[in-house]
Each structure stands twice: as C-alpha cells, then as structure tokens.
N, C-alpha and C positions, 0 to 999 in steps of 0.2 A: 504494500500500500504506500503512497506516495504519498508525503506530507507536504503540508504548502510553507512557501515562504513566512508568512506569517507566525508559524508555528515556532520553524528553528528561531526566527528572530525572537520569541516570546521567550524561549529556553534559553537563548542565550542572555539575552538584558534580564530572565529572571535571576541569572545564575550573578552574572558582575553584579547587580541593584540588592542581591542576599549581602554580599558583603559589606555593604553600609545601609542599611536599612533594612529593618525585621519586617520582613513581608508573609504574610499569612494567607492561608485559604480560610473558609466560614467556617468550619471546624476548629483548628486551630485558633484563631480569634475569640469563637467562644468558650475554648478551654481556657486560652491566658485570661482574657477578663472574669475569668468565671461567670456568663453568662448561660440561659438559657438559648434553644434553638427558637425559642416563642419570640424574645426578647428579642433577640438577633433582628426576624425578620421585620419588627416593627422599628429597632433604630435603623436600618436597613430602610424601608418605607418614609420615615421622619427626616432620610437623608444624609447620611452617614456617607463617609467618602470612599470610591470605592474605584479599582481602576479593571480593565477589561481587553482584551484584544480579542479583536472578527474572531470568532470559532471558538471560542476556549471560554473558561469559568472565571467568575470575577475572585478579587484577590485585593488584600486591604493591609498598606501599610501601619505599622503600630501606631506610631508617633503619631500619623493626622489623624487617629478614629480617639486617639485621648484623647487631641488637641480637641477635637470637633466634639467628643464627648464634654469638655467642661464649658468649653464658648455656648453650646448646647442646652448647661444648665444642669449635667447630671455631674452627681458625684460619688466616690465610693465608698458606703459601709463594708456589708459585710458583700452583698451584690451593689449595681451599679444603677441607682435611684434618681429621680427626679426631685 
C-alpha cells in the first residue's frame, strides 16, 4: 500500500516537533491531565487547541491545551474544573 506525501511529512515533523514539545494523541492527553473521555470531548467542543493533517487523527500539544485550559477559566483540583 502506498502512503501519500502527506503522511511521511506528518511522521517526520511529528518525530523533530517530539523533541521540543510534548505532543499527544486524545488518549494520552486525557491520561496526563487526568481527564475523562466525556470531559475530553466537551473541552474539545468549547474549543480546545488542537492541530490535524489531511488523513490522519488530531493530536494536541501540552503546553497550548494548559495554556488554553486556564485563559479558558479552568483550573486544577483534584480533576480539571471550571
């Protein structure tokens, strides 16, 4: 099976962009923040930052979903509340 440009280019800038910046997939994300899968897709919905390329699954830098989670309004107890 052939894979398109777009792909290798997404593997490769994902592979250099891991090295300085903690890139996740929605799993991952909701394990570090300790989130639900519920929770997820509602800041997800509200507009949570999140980046994508043609063909493949989105995928969310740490750094801007904190950032975006406190500009946001939410903060963290024990989970991540309004």
């Amino acid at each position: 099976m052939l894979r398109s440009r777009n792909y290798f280019f997404f593997l490769y800038y994902t592979r250099i962009y891991k090295m300085t910046q903690k890139i996740l997939n929605s799993k991952e994300l909701c394990q570090t923040l300790g989130i639900s899968t519920t929770l997820f897709y509602k800041l997800k919905k509200s507009g949570m930052p999140y980046h994508k390329f043609p063909g493949s699954r989105a995928y969310f830098i740490l750094e801007e979903v904190e950032n975006w989670l406190g500009e946001a309004g939410y903060h963290q107890e024990t989970t991540w509340t309004k």
